[in-house]
C-alpha positions as CSV (number, residue, x, y, z in Angstrom):
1,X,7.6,-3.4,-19.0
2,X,7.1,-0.4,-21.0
3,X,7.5,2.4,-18.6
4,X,8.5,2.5,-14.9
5,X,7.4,5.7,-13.0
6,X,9.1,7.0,-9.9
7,X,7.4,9.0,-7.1
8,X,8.8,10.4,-3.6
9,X,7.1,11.7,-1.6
10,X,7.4,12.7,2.0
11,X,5.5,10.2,4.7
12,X,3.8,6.9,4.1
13,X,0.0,8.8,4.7
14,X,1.1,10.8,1.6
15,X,3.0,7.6,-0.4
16,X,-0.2,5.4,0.0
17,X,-3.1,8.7,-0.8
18,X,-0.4,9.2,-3.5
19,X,-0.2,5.4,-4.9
20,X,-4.6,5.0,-4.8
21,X,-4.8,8.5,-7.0
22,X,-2.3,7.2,-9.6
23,X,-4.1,3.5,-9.6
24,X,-7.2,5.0,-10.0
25,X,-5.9,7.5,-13.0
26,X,-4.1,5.0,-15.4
27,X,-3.8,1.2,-15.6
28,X,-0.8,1.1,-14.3
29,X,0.8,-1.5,-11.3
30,X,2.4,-1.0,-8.3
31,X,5.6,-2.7,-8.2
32,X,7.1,-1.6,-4.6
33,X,7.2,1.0,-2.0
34,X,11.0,2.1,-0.6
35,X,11.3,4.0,2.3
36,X,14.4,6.2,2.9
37,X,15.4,8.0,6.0
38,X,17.6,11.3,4.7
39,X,20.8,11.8,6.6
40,X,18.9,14.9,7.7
41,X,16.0,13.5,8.9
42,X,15.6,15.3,12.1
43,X,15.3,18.9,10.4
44,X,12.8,17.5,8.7
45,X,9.2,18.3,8.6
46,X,8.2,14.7,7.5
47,X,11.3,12.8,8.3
48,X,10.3,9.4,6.0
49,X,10.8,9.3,2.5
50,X,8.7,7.1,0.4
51,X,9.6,5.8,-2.9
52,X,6.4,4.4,-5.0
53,X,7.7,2.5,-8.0
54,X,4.7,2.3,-10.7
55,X,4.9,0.3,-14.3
56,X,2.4,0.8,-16.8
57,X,2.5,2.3,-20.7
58,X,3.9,5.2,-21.1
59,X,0.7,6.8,-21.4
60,X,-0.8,5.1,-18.3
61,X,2.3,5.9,-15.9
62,X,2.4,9.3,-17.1
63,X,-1.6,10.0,-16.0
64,X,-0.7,8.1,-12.6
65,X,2.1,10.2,-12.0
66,X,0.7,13.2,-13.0
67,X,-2.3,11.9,-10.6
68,X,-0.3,11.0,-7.7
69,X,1.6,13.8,-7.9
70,X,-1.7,16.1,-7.3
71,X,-2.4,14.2,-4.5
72,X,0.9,13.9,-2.8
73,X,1.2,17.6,-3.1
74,X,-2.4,18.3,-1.2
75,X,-0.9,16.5,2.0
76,X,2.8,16.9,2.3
77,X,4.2,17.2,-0.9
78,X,6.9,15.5,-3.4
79,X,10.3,15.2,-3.2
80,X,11.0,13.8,-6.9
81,X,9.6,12.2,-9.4
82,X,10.8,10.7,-13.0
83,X,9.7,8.4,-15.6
84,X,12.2,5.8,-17.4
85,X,10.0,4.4,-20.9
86,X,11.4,1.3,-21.5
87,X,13.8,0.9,-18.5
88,X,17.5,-1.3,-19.0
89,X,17.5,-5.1,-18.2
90,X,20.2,-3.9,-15.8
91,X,18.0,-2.2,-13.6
92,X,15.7,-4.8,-13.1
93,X,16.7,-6.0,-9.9
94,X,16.5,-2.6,-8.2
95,X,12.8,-2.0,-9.5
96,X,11.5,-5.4,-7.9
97,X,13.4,-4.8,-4.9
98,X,11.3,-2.8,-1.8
99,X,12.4,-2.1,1.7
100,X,9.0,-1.7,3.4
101,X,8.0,-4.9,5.3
C-alpha cells in the first residue's frame, strides 16, 4: 500500500456522494467505512460521523481526496481529512478494520 487517505465527513448521504467522487477521480480503493457517534452528538447538525478509509498512490489518493473532499463539502461538509504515504505495518489492522455492517 503506498498511500492510505483518510476522509470524515459528516452523514453516510455525504460519506458515500464523497467515496463515488474520489473513485471516480483517482484509481484508488476503498478499504472501509467507520462510523463514529461524537460524545456530542445531539448538538449536532449531522450527528454521524463517517470515516472513509481510501488506498491508492500517492498521487491517486491525493486526487480522490482532493475529489471527495469537494463533494463532501457541497452536502454537509468534512470533519478531517489526512493522508499517511506509505503507512506503518503497525497500523495495519486498524485500516482493514470497519464498523459499518
Amino acid at each position: 500500500m503506498a498511500a492510505l487517505g483518510i476522509l470524515e465527513v459528516f452523514g453516510l448521504t455525504t460519506a458515500l456522494v464523497a467515496a463515488d467522487a474520489a473513485c471516480k477521480a483517482g484509481k484508488v480503493t476503498i478499504q472501509s467505512f467507520d462510523k463514529n457517534k461524537p460524545a456530542n452528538a445531539d448538538n449536532l447538525l449531522v450527528p454521524l460521523h463517517v470515516v472513509i478509509k481510501l488506498r491508492g498512490s500517492v498521487s491517486d489518493v491525493e486526487m480522490a481526496m482532493e475529489a471527495g473532499i469537494k463533494a463532501a463539502n457541497s452536502i454537509s461538509g468534512v470533519s478531517c481529512s489526512y493522508i499517511i504515504p506509505n503507512p506503518d505495518e503497525g497500523i495495519k489492522l486498524f485500516i482493514h478494520e470497519s464498523c459499518i455492517k
